[in-house]
N, C-alpha and C positions, 0 to 999 in steps of 0.2 A: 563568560562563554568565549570559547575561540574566535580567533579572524578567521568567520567562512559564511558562507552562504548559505542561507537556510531557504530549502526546495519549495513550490508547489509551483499555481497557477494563478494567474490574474483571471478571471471568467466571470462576469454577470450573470446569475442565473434568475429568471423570474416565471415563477410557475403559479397558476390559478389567481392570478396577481396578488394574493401575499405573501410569499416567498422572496426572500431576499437573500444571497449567501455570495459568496467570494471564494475562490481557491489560490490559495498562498501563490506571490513570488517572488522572491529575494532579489538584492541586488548583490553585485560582490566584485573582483577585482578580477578582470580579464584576461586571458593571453593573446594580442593579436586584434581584436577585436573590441569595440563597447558596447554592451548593452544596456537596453534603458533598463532602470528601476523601476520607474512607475507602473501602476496598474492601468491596465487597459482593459476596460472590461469589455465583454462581449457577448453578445444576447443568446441564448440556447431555444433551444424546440418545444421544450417541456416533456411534457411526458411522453415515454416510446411506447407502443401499441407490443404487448408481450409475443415474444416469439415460440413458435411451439418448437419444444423439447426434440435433440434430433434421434430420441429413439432408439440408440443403442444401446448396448447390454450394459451392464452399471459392470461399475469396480475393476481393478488391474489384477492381471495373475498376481500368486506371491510371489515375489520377487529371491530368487535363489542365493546363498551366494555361499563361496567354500571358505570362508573364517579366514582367506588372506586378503590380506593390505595391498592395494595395486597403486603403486607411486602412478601418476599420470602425466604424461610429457615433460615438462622442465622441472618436475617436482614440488608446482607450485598446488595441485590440488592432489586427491587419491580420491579410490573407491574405498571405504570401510565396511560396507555392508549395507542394508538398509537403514534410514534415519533411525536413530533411535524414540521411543516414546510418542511414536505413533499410534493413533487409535484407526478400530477398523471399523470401515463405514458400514455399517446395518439398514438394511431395507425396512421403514414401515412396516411394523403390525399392523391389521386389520384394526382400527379405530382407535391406534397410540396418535399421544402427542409428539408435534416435531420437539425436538430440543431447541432451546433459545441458542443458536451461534450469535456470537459478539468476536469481530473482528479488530484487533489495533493493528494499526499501520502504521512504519514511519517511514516517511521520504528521506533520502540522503544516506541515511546507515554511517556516518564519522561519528567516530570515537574521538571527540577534540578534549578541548580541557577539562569544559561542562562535565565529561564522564556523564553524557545522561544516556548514550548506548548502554554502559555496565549496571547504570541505576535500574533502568526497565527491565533489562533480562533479572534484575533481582526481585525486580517489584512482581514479574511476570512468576516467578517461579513461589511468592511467596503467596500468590494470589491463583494458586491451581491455573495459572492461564498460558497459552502460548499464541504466538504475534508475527507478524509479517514485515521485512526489514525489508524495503526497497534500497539496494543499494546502490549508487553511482559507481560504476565502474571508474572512473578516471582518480577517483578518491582512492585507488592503489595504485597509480598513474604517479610518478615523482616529477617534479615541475619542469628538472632537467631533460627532460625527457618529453614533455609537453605535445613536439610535432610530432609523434608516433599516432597522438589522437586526428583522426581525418573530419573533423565534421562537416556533416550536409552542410552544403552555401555556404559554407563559411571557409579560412584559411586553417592552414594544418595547425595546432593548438590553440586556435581561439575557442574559449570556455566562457559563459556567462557566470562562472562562479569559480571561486577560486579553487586552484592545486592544496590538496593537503600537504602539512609536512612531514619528513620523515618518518619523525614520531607517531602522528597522527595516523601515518600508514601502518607501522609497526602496531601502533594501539587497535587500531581498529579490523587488522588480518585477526589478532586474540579474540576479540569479539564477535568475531565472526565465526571464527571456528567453535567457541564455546558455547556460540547461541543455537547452531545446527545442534553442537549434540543432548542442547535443553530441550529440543523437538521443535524450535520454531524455525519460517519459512524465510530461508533467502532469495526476493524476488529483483527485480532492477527497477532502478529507477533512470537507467539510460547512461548519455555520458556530462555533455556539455550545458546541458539545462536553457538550450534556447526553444526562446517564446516570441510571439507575436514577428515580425517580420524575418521570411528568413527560418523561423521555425517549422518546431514540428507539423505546426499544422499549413507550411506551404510543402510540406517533403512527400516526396513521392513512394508508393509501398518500396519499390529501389533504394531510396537513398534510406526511410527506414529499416529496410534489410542489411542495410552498413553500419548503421548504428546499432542494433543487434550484435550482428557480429561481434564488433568491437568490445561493447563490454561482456560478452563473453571471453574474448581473446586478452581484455586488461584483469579478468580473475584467472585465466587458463595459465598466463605468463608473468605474474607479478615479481617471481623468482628471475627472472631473465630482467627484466624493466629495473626492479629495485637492487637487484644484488645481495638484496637479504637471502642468502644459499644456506647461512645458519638456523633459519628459522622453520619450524614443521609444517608440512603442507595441510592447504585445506582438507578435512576430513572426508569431502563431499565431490564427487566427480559433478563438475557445474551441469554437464550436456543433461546429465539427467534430471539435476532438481529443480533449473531455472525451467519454471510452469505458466508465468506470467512478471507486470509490472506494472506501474502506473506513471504514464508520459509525463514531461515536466511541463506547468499550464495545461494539464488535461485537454492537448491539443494535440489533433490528427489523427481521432481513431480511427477513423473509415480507412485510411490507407495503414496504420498502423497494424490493424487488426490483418488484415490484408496479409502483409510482411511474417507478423505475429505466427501464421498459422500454417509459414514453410516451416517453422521451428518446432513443431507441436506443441506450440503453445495452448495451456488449458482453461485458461482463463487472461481476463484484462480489466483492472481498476481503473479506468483513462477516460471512464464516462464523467463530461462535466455535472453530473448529477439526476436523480431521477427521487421517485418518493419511495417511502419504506416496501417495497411491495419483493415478494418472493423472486428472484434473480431468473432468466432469460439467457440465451444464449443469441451472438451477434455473429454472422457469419462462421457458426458453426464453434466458438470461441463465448465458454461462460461470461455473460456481461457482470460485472460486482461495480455498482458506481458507488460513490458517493451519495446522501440522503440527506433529504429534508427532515429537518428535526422542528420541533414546535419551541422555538424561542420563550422564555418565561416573561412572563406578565407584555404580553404583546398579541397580536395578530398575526405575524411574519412567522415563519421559517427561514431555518439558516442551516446550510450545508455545516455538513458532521468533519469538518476540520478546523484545528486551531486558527489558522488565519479568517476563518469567517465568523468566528467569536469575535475577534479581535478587531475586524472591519469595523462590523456594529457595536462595538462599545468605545474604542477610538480612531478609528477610519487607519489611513494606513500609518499612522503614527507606534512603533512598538512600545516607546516610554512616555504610557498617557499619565493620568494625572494619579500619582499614588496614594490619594484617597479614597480612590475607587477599587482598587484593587481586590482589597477584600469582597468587596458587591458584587464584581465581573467573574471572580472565580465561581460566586455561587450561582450566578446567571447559568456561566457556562457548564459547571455539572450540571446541575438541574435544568437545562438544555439536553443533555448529554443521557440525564436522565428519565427525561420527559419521554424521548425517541425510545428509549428502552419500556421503560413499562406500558407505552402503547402497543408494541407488539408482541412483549413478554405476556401481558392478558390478554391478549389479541391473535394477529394470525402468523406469531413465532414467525414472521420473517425476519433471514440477519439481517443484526446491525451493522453497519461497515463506518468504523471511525478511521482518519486518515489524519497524519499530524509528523510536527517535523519536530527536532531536535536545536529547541530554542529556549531564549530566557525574557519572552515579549513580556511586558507589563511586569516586569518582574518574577518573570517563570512561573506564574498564575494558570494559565492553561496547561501546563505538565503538571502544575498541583490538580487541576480540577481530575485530567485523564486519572491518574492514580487515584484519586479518590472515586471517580467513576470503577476503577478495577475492585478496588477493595471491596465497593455496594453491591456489585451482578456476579464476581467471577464465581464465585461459593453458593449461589443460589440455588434451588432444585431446579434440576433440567437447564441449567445454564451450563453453555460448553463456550470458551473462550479460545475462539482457535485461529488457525491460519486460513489463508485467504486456500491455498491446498487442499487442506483436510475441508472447507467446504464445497468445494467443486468435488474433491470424494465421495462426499456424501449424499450430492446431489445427481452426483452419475449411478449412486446406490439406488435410486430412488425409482418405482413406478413414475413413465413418465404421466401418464391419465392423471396420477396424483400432484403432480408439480404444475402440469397444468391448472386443476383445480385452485392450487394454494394461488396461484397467481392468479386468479380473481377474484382475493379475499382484498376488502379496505383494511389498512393497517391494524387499525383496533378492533377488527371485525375477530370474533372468538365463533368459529364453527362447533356446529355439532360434529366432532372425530372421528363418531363412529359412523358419521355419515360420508363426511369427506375421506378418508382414507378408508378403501375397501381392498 
């Protein structure tokens, strides 16, 4: 694997007291600043009382467009049209099943040595599925160039994780661009990846509206930043498809969401976690957390991200003992997939898995995910989609009916054609 940092969140989560889970947080090499490695965990609410649906008309006009290419400011991004291999979100029949959505997500979006950005958009395409790439803006940010980034509390290029390099930025503009026009979602994952003091979750909706900005303004300008003037612009004008993200340490959504939704933002992954139940909206902005999944051969539940496998089978150690390896991978699919067939026989609420681009235990959790893909994405009534296309589909929907779904128990299997009228 590359020298870099791999994303999430240090967070305690303990719900119905057996639930146990963690969300990733890397440590990595600074500019300006240190930050700690260690995990700091920190206690959550449990579960959020559902909010009722805000009621308006589902679905977006069709979006128009005259068959030309519009270069966009420094020629670092364009308009091509609409995304390609988009599907259109349908309103409930009268007593249809929801389809099973299955969301992957990865924090960070570098295309480092690993190549496991190019792997998944292959594994993604070979597996009928499409995925949600939170990306770090600052990861097209060249190192030289560092103090352009402002972060909250902090001084001008302090980063809790390392600058990519050149390469890495060249590698990972390709991937990005070729992963929009496979139809999956580029959302952010922010800039600097600071946590606990000082972080996200001491920033004010203000100082998260600067961090916004910014990493729209590090994809808007990465032709002016990097100098790479030879290379083709993003296919994708950012203003319109960056929809949502997930904070780094799932910290500060109350003010985040806040900021979030001068942007029109449609959604937000930044919940430290909740249980499998049909999605809510939080100040007016799709809530998509993270889920409890039912651990194998245990009592506990573990949040549906690779570092919370990884907590529970070697605490924060990445290179645990490799004779476990094989054991921990089947843990963790069949974790992966225990969450799934609860709600796939159950009350079809998504799944929402969240995971970073690493080689912990030996790259055992990116084996389990792919093997999770290959088991659900082909299944009937299984849609593997972006965190986008289900906020679509859920703006498609009867709100009386989402209401409903939301006070289904996971594994709870309604009569359809009672619930959906």
């Amino acid at each position: 694997m590359s020298k870099r940092t791999v994303h999430g969140a240090p967070a305690l989560l303990t719900v119905a007291a057996l639930a146990l889970g963690l969300s990733a947080c890397g440590s990595g090499e600074t500019d300006g600043e240190k930050s700690s490695a260690s995990p700091s965990p920190s206690a959550a609410q449990g579960k959020q009382a559902p909010l009722e649906s805000d009621g308006k008309k589902a679905g977006k006009p069709e979006e128009k467009w005259d068959g030309k290419v519009k270069v966009l400011g420094d020629g670092s991004t364009s308009y091509t049209g609409p995304q390609p291999k988009q599907p259109k979100p349908k309103k409930l029949k009268p007593g249809e099943r929801p389809p099973q959505f299955v969301v992957f997500s990865w924090d960070g979006a570098l295309e480092g040595d690993d190549h496991l950005f190019s792997h998944f958009r292959e594994a993604a395409r070979q597996n009928d599925a499409q995925m949600t790439f939170f990306l770090t803006g600052t990861y097209l940010l060249p190192k030289s160039k560092a103090t352009m980034y402002r972060p909250p509390q902090h001084k001008p290029g302090a980063s809790a994780i390392s600058y990519a390099t050149n390469e890495h930025i060249k590698d990972t503009l390709r991937q990005l661009r070729g992963a929009w026009l496979d139809g999956n979602e580029i959302g952010t994952h922010f800039n600097g990846h600071f946590c606990g003091p000082k972080g996200g979750g001491d920033w004010s909706p203000a100082e998260w509206k600067s961090e916004i900005a910014q990493s729209y303004s590090f994809v808007q300008n990465w032709k002016t930043n990097t100098g790479y003037t030879d290379l083709p612009p993003l296919p994708f004008d950012y203003k319109k498809e960056l929809a949502g993200g997930r904070a780094p340490c799932l910290e500060g959504q109350q003010n985040l969401l806040a900021a979030a939704k001068t942007f029109g933002w449609r959604y937000d992954a930044s919940s430290p976690g909740d249980f499998q139940i049909w999605p809510s909206k939080a100040n007016g902005i799709w809530n998509f957390p993270l889920q409890l999944l039912p651990y194998p051969k245990s009592e506990k539940q573990v949040l549906s991200m690779d570092f919370n496998f990884l907590y529970n089978q070697s605490g924060d150690n990445t290179k645990g003992d490799p004779s476990k390896y094989a054991q921990w991978r089947k843990l963790t699919r069949d974790g992966y997939l225990n969450g799934f067939e609860r709600v796939y026989h159950g009350s079809r609420a998504p799944l929402f898995i969240g995971n970073h681009f690493e080689d912990w235990n030996g790259g055992i959790y990116m084996k389990a995910v792919e093997d999770v893909m290959k088991s659900v994405c082909k299944r009937k009534e299984v849609r593997c989609a972006t965190f986008k296309q289900v906020a679509d589909w859920l703006d498609a929907q009867d709100p009386q009916v989402l209401q409903r779904l939301r006070g289904l128990d996971p594994a709870q299997s309604p009569d359809w054609s009672e619930l959906v009228k």
